[in-house]
Structure formats: C-alpha cells, structure tokens
C-alpha positions in Angstrom: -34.2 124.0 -69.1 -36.6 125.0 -66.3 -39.5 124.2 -68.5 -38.5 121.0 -69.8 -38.4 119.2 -66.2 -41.5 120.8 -66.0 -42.7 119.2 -69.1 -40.5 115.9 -67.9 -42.8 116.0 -64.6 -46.2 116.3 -65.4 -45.3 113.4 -68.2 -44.1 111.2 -65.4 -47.1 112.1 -63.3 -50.0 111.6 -66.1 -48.4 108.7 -66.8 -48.0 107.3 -63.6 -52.0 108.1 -62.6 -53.1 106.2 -65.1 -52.7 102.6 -64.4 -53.9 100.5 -67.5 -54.9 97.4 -67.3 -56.1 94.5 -69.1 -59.4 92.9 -68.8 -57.7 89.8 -67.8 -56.3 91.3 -64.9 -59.0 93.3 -63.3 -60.8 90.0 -63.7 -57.9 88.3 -62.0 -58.0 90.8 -59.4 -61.2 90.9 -58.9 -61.8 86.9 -58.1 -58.5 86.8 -56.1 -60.1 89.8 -53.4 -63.5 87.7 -53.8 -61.8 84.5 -52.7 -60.2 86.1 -49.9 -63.3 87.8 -48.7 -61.9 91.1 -49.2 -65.2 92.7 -51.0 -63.7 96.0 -50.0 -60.9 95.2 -52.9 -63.4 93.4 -55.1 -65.3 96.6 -56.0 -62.6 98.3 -56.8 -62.6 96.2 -60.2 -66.4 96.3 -60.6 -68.6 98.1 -62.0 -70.4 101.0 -60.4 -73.8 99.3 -60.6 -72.2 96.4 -59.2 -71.5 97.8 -56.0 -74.7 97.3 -54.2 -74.5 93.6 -55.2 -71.4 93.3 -53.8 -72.5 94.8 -50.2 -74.9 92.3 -50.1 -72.8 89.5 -51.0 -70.2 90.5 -48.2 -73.5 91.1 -45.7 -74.4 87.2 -46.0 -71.4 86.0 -46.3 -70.3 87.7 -43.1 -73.8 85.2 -41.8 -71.8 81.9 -43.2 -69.1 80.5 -44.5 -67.4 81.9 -47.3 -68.1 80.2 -50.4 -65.2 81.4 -52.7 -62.8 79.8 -50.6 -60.2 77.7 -52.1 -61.4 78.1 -56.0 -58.9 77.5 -58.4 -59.9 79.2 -61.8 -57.6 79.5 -65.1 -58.3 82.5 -67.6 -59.1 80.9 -70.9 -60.0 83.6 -73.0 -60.4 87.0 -73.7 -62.5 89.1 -76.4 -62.3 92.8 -76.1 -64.7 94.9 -78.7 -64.7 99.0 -78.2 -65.4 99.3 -74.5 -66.9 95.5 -73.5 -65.1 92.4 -72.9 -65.8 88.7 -72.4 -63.4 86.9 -70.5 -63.8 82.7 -70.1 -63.3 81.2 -66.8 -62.8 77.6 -65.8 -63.9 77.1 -62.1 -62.9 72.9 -61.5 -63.8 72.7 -65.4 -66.8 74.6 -65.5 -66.8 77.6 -67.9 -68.1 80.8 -66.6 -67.9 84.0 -68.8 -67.4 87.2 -67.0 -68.4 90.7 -68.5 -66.2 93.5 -68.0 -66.6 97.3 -69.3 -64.7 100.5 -69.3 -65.4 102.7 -66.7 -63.1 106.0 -66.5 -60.6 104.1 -68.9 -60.2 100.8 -66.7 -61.5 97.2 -67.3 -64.9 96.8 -64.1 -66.3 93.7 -63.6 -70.5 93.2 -64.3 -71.3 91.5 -61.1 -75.0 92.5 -60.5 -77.7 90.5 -60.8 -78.6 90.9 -64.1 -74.4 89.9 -64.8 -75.4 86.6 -62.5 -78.5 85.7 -64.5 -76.8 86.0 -67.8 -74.1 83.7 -66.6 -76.2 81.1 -65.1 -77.9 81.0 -68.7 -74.4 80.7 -70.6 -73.5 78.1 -68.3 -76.9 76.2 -69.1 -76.4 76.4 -72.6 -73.3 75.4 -72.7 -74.3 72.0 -70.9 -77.4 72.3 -73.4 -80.0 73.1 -70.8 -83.1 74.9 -72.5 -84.2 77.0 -69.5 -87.5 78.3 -71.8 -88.2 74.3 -72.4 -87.8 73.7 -69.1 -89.9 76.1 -67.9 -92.9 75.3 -70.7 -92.6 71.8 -69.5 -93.2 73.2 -65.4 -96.0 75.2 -66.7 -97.9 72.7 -68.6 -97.3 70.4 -65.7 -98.8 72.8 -63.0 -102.0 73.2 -65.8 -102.2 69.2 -65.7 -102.1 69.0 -62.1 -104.9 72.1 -61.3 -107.3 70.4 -64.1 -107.2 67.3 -61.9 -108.1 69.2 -58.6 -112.5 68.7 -58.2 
C-alpha cells in the first residue's frame, strides 16, 4: 500500500512539472506580456537566442513610449511539424507569422533579429513587395546618379 502512494505521488508530481502547452498559447502569452511591457514574462515564452533581443527591446522602450500598447491581434492559424511551428497573426488586419520551437518540451517564441527580418519579408510578400526588385532598382539608380557626377 506504502508503495503505491508512492508511486500515486511521484505520478502527480511528474505530471504536474510538466506544463504543456500549445503553440497558440505560448504565442498568446508571449504578446499579452509584450503588450503590457512585462519583457521579464515575455522571455519566458522565447527562445533562448531570443533573450538578448528582448533586453534590448525593454532597454529602448524604457527611453519611449511603448509601442505594443493597445494591439488587438486574433490567432488565425497554426502549423506544427516535429519540433517548429508557424502560427498566423492578424495585427488591425495585417498578417504576421510568428515562429515558435521546442525548447526543453515547451512551445518559445523566435524573436531575434533574424525572426524580425523573416517576418518583415513574409509580410512584403504577402502585400507583393519584391524586396530583391526593389533593391536592384536602388542600385541601378545610385549607378545612374554617380555616372552623371563630372
């Protein structure tokens, strides 16, 4: 009998350390924290290479005012494959999509830099901006300009 509560108490405790959660909700949590300028509970649902990011974030907006304020957003979709997700945000009808991995079994948020870039591009193409078009059409201006030049 002894050794079944035993049994019945480390079952209740391994299963009560280990919180599962969706990607959807990190996610969730993660903008709600942002929104309320709580970075401190922002990076605990981002990832670990995220973290610096996120210091910095918190360090400027600490300088001004905070620009996640008062952002509505609705979760449109989600797409989980082995340990990545995609999850689709609409900010006032703009789609953003957010990628999350597992890190020690729980969905983290990619907000680095390189988690920025790639979002700013998938926003761009989905309002069919060419950024390398763009950016020929820049250079071969700045070529046209300096050929001018006595």
């Amino acid at each position: 009998m002894k050794k079944l509560i035993a049994v019945i108490c480390l079952l209740l405790i391994f299963t009560g350390c280990t919180t599962s959660n969706s990607p959807k909700e990190a996610l969730t949590k993660f903008l709600d924290a942002m929104h309320n300028s709580n970075f401190e509970e922002a990076k605990k649902y981002a990832t670990s290479d995220s973290q610096s990011f996120l210091d910095m974030i918190n360090k400027n907006n600490q300088e001004s005012d905070n620009v996640y304020k008062d952002k509505d957003f609705t979760i449109t979709t989600e797409e989980i494959k082995d340990g990545d997700a995609k999850v689709e945000v609409k900010f006032s009808n703009l789609p953003v999509v957010f990628r999350l991995k597992k890190e020690y079994n729980q969905w983290k948020v990619e907000f680095n830099l390189d988690a920025m870039i790639n979002m700013a591009k998938d926003v761009m193409k989905e309002k069919g901006i060419d950024i390398q078009k763009d950016v020929d059409h820049a250079i071969d201006s700045i070529k046209i300009n300096t050929d001018s030049l006595p």
